[in-house]
DRENKOL-891483 format. One line per field, with one value per residue (C-alpha): residue number from 1; residue in one letter; z, y, x. Coordinates in pm, 1 decimal, always signed. Example, Ala and Ser with C-alpha at 12.3 -4.5 7.8 and 13.67 -1.06 7.14 Angstrom:
2
pos <- c(1; 2)
code <- c(a; s)
up <- c(+780.0; +714.0)
north <- c(-450.0; -106.0)
east <- c(+1230.0; +1367.0)
***
This chain:
353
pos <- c(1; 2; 3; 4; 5; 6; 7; 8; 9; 10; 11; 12; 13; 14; 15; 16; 17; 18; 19; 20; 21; 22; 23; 24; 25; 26; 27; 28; 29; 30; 31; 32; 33; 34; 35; 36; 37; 38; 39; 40; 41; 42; 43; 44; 45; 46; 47; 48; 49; 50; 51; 52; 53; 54; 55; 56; 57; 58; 59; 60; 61; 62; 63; 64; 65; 66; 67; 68; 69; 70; 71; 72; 73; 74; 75; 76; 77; 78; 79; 80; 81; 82; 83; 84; 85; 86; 87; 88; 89; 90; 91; 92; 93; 94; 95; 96; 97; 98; 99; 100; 101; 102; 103; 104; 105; 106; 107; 108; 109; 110; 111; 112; 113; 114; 115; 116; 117; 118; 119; 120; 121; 122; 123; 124; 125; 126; 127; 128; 129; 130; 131; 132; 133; 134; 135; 136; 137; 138; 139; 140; 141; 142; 143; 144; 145; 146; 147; 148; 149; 150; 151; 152; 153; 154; 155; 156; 157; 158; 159; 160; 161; 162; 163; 164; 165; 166; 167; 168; 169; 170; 171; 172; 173; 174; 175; 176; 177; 178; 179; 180; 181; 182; 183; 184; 185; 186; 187; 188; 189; 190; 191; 192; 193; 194; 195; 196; 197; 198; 199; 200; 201; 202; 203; 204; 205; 206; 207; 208; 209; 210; 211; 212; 213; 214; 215; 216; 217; 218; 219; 220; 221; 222; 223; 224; 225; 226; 227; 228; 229; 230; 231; 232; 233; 234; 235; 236; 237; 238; 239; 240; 241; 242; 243; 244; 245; 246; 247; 248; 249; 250; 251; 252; 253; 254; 255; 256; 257; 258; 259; 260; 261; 262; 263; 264; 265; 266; 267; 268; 269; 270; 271; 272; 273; 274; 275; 276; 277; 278; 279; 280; 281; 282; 283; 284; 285; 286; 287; 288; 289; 290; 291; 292; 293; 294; 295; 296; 297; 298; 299; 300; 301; 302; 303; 304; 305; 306; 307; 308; 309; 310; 311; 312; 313; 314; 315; 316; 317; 318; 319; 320; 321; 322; 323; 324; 325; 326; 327; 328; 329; 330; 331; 332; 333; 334; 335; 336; 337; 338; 339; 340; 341; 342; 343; 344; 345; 346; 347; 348; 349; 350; 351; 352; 353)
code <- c(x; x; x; x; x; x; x; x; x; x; x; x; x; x; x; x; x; x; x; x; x; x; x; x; x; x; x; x; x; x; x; x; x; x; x; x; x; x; x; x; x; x; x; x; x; x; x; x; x; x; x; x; x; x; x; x; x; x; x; x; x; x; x; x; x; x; x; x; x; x; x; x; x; x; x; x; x; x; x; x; x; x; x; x; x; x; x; x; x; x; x; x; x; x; x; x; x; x; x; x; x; x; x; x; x; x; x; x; x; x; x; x; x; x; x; x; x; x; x; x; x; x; x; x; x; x; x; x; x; x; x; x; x; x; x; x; x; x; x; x; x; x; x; x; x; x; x; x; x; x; x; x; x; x; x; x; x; x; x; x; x; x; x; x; x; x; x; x; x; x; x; x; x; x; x; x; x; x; x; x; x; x; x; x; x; x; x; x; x; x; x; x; x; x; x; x; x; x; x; x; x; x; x; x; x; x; x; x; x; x; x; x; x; x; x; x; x; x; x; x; x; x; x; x; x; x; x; x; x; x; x; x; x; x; x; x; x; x; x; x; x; x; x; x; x; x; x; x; x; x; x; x; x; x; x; x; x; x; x; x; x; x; x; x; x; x; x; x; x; x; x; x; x; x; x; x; x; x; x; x; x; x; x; x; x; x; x; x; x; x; x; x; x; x; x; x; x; x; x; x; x; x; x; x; x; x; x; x; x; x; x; x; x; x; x; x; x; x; x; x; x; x; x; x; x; x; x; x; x; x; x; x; x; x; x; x; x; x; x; x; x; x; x; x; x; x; x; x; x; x; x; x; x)
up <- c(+0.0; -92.2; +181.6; +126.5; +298.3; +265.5; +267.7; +214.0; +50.9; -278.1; -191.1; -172.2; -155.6; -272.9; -189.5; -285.0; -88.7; -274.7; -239.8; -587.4; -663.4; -588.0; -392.1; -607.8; -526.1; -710.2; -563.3; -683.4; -615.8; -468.0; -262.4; -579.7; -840.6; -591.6; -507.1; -893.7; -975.9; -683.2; -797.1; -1132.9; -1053.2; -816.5; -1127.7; -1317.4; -1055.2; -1015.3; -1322.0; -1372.6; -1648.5; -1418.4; -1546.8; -1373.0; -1404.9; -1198.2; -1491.2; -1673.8; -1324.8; -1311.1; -1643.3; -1708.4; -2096.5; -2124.8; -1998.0; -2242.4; -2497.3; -2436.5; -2419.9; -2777.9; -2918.7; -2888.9; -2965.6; -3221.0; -3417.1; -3550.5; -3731.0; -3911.3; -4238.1; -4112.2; -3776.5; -3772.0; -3822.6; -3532.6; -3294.9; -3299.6; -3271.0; -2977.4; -2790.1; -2811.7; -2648.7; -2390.8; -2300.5; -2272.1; -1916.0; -2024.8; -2041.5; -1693.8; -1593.6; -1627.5; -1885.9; -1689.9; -1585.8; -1944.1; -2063.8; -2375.5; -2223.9; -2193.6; -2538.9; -2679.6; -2445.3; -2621.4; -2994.4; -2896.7; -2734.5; -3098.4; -3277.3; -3099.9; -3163.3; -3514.7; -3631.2; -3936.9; -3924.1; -4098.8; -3795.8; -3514.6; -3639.4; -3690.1; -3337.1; -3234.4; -3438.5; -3232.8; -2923.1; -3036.9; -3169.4; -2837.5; -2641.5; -2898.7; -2851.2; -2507.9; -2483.9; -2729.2; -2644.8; -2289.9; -2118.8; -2056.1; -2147.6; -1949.9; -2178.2; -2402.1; -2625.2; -2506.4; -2824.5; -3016.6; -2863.0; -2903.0; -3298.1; -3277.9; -3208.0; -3450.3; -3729.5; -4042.6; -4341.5; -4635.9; -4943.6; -5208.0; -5331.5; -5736.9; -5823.7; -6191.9; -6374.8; -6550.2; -6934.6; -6829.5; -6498.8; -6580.3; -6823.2; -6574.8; -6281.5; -6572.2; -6615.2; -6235.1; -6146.7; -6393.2; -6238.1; -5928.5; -5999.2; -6124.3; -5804.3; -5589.1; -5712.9; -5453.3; -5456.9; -5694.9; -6023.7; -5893.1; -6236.6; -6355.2; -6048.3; -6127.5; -6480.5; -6355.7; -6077.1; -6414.3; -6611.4; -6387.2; -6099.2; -5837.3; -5464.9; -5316.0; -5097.5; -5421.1; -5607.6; -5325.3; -5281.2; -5648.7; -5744.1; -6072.8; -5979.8; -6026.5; -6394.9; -6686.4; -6965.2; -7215.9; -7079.0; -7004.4; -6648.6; -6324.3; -6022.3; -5690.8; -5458.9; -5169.1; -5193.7; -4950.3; -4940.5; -4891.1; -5251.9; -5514.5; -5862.7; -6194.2; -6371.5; -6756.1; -6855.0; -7137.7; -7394.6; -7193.2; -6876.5; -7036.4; -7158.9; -6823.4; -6713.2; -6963.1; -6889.2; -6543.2; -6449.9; -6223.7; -5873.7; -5683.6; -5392.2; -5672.1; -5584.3; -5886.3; -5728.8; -5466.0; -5272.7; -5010.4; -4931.3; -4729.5; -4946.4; -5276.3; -5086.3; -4953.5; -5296.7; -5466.2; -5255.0; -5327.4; -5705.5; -5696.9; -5506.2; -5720.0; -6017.6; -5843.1; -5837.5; -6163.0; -6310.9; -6082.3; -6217.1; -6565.2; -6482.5; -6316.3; -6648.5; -6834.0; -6577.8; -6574.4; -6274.4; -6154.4; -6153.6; -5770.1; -5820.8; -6040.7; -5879.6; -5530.7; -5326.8; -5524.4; -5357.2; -5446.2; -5426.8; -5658.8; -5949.6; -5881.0; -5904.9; -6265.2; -6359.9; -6280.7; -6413.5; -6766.6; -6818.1; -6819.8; -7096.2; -7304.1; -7279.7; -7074.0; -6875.3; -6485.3; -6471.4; -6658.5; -6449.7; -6130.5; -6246.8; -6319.4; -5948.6; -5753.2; -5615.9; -5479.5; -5505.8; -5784.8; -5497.5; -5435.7; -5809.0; -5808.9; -5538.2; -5754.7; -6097.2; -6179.8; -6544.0; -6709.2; -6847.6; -7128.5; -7228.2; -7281.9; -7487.2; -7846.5; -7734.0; -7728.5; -8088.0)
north <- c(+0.0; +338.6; +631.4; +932.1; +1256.2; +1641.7; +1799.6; +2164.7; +2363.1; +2234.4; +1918.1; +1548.2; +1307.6; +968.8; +633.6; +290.2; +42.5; -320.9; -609.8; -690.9; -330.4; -6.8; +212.8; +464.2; +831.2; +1115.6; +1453.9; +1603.4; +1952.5; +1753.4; +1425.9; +1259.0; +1296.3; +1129.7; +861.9; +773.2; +787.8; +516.3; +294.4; +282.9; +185.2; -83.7; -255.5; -223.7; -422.4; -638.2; -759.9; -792.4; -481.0; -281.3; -39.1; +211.1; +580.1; +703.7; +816.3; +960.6; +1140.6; +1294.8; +1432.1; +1785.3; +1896.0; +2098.7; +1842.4; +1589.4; +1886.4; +1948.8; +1573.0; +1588.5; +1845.4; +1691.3; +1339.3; +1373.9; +1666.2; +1678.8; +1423.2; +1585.6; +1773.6; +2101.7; +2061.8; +2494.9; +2563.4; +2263.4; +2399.1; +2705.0; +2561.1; +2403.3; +2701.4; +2824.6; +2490.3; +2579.6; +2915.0; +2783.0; +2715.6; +2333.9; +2306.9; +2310.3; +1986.4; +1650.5; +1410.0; +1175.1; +1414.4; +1616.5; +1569.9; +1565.1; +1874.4; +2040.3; +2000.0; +2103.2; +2411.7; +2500.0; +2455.7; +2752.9; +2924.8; +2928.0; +2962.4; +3266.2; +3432.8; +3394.1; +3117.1; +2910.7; +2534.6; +2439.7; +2568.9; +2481.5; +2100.2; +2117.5; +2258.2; +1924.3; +1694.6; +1779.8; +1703.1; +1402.4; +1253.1; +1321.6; +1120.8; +812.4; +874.0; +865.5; +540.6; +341.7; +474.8; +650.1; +374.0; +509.9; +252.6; +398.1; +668.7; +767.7; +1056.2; +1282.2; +1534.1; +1258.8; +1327.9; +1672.6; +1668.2; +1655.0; +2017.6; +2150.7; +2335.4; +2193.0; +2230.1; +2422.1; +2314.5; +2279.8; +2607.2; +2651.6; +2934.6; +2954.1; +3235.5; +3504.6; +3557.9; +3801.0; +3776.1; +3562.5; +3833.5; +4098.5; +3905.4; +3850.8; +4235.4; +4273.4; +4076.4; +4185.6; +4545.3; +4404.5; +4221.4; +4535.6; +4757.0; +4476.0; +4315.5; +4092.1; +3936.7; +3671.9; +3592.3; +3531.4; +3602.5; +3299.1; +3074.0; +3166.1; +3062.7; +2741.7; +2669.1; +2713.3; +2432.6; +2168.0; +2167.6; +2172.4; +2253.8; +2566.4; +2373.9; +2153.6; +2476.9; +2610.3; +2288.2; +2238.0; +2222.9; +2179.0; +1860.0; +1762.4; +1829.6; +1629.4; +1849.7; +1575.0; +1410.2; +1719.4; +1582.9; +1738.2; +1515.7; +1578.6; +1390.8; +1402.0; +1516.0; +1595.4; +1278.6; +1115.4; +968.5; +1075.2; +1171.4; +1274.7; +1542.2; +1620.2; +1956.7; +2133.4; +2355.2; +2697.8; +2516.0; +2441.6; +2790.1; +2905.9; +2752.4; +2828.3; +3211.1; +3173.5; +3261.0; +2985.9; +2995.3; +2919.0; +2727.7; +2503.9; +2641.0; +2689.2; +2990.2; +3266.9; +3190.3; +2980.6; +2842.4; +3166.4; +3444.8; +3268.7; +3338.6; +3672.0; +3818.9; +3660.1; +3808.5; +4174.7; +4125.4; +4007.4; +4326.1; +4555.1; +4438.0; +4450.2; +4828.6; +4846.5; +4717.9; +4977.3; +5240.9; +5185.3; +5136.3; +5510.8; +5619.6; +5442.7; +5555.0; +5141.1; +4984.5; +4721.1; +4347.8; +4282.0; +3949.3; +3992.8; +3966.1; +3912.5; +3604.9; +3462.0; +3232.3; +3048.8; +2746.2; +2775.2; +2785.4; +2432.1; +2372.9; +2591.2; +2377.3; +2053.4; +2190.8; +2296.8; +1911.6; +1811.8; +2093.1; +1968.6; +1581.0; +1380.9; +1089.6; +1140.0; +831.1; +1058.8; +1391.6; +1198.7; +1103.1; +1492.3; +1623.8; +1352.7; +1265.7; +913.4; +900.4; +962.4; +1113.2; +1383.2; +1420.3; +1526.4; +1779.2; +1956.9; +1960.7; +2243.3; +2213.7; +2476.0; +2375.5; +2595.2; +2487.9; +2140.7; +2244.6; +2258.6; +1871.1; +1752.0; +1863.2)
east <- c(+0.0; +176.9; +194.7; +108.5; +186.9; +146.2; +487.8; +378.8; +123.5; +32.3; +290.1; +173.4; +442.7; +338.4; +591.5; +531.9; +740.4; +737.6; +981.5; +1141.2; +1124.5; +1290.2; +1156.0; +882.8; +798.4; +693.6; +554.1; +188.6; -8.6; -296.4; -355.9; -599.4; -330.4; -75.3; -335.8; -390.5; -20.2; +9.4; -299.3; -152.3; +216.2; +76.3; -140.7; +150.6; +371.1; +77.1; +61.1; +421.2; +465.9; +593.8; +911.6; +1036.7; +992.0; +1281.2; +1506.4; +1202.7; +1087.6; +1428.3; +1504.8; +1309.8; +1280.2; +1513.3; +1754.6; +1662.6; +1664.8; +2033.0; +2123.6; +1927.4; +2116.6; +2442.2; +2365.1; +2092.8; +2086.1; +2459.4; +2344.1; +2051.9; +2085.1; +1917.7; +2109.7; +2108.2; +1725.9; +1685.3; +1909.0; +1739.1; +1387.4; +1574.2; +1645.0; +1314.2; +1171.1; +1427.0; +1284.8; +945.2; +744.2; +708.8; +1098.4; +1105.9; +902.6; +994.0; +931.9; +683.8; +518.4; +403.6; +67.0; -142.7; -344.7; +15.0; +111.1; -268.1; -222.3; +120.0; -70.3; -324.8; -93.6; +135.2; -171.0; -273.4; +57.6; -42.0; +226.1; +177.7; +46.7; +340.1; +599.6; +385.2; +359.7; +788.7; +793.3; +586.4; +770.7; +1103.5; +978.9; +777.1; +1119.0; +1262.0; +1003.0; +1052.6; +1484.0; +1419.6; +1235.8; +1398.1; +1787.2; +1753.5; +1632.2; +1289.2; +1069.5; +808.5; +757.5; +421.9; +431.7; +173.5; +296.1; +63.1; -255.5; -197.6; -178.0; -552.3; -556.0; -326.8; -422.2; -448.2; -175.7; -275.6; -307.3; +51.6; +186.1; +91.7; +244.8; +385.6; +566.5; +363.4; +440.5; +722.7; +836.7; +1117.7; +1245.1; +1128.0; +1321.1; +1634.3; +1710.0; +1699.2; +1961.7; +2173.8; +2085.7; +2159.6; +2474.4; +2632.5; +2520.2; +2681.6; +2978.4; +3050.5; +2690.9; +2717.4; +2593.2; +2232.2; +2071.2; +2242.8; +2155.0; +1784.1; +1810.3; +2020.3; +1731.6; +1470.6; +1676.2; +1733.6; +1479.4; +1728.4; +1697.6; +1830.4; +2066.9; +2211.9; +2295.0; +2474.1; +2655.8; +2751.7; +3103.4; +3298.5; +3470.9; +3088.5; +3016.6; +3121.8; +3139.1; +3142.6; +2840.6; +2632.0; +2542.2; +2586.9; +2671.3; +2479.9; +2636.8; +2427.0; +2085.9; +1786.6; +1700.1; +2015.0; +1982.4; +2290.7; +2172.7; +2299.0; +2117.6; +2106.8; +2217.0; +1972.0; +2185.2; +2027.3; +2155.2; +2538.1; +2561.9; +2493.3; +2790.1; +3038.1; +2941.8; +3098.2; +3435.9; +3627.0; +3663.6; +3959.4; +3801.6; +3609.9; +3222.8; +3029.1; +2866.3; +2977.3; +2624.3; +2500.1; +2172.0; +2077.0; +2267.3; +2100.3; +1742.1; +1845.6; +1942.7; +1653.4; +1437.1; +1633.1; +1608.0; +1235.4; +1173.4; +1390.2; +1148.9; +862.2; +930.2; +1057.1; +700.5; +510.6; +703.9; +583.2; +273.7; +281.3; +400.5; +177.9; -87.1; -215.7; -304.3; -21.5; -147.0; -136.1; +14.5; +309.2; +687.2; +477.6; +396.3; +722.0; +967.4; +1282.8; +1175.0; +893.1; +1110.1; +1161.8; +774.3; +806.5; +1103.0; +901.7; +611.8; +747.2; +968.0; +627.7; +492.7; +795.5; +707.2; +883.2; +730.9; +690.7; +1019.4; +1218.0; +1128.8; +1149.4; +1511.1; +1572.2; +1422.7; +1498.8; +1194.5; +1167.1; +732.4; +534.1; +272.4; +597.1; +611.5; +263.0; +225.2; +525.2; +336.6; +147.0; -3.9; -211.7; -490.7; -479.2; -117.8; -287.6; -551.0; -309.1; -200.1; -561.8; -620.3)
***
């Protein structure tokens, strides 16, 4: 039978005494919820399923949080973004209990809590995957067998994804976006050639973090294929260089350290983002002289990454089979594939006949 006894206000100290087991306690804010933590470990030892919670009792969430940053995410590919979303877990009130004793309720209360600050579904659901991968870590390598995820009965409550991004280049954006980065390169030197990454990223349908990565050890000139050694997901990949794409790179001078471009994954957003804006003006200017209204959604809502959806999007317009462009992307699923395809209608209309 377990004792229980009030140690101060808003302390209930609950012990469970049991030969063939250590000795259990755990302290509660009222006499009930020490009472039903003591029924429950005595069924367990009952029934011989018993494990014990002592480790899992011990370690608060931030510990386990630091213990995860060193052991696990070194090991990830976006080790940087995770770290950070680490720290922030750190700051938070929940950090500061311990594992065994965090809730589904607790986790639910953190989702409004994000949503009320007016976060995206897409970063509240990362900031719930972290700690959900922590709870599984901790049972199957930290010896805490005892352990539940209470981040999955929390999911319930999180706001729902929306829908794929579709967002294809206008008639003239690309042109529009072409003369703005040459503006651009020649205001700032040391920037890099982003007008040609653009028009590289247009070719080939590769990710932001492959152009930044590519190197000319990696191209065979003979072949007209570009090496990618290590991919997002994990998978190397040769891909085919069109003429426009080859041209590209025999514009470029050589470096030195052996990068194919002066731009990492952040800079090559960064000045995108400058020379999208720098057109953006540039188009409402001659509309003011031409005293036209500006179309609200051309240069705007434009990122990066959807010029690998347009680069998807138009190997399809030119024929190839959904092997062949899954070969070119890198995609392992056809489902993938799909959610990166983004056919007009209208450009099918000449193919029907």
């Amino acid at each position: 039978m377990a004792s229980i006894r009030k140690r101060g206000a808003y302390q209930w100290e609950a012990r469970i005494r049991r030969a063939g087991y250590p000795v259990q306690s755990d302290t509660f804010e009222s006499r009930p919820q020490a009472e039903a933590w003591a029924r429950a470990l005595e069924s367990e030892m009952d029934r011989g399923v018993f494990v014990s919670r002592a480790e899992a009792e011990r370690t608060s969430l931030a510990e386990a949080l630091e213990r995860y940053a060193h052991e696990i995410t070194p090991q990830k590919k976006g080790a940087m973004v995770e770290l950070g979303r680490i720290r922030a877990w750190k700051r938070h009130r929940l950090a500061s209990r311990t594992l065994a004793s965090l809730r589904g309720r607790d986790f639910a209360d953190f989702v409004a809590q994000r949503k009320s600050q007016g976060l995206s579904a897409h970063t509240i659901r990362l900031e719930l995957a972290l700690v959900s991968h922590l709870f599984t870590v901790a049972r199957k390598a930290w010896g805490m067998e005892s352990l539940g995820s209470p981040v999955d009965a929390a999911r319930i409550a999180c706001p729902k994804l929306p829908s794929g991004r579709e967002r294809r280049l206008a008639a003239d954006e690309e042109a529009r976006m072409r003369r703005a980065a040459q503006e651009y390169e020649t205001s700032h030197p040391g920037a890099g050639p982003i007008g040609s990454v653009v028009g590289f990223a247009l070719e080939t349908a590769m990710r932001r973090g492959e152009l930044a990565a590519m190197r000319w050890e990696h191209l065979d000139r003979d072949k007209r294929v570009l090496r990618v050694p290590e991919s997002k997901n994990g998978t190397p990949r040769g891909v085919p260089l069109s003429s426009r794409a080859t041209q590209i790179l025999s514009a470029l001078p050589r470096r030195l350290d052996g990068q194919v471009w002066a731009l990492r994954r952040d800079s090559i957003s960064q000045a995108f983002s400058r020379v999208l804006r720098n057109a953006r003006l540039r188009y409402e200017e001659e509309c003011a002289r031409s005293g036209v209204k500006p179309e609200a959604t051309l240069l705007a809502d434009l990122r990066f990454h959807d010029l690998r959806h347009e680069a998807i999007s138009r190997l399809f317009e030119r024929g190839l089979n959904p092997m062949e462009v899954a070969a070119i992307s890198g995609h392992k699923t056809l489902q993938m594939l799909k959610r990166y395809t983004h056919l007009r209608a209208e450009d099918l209309v000449a193919r029907l006949g």
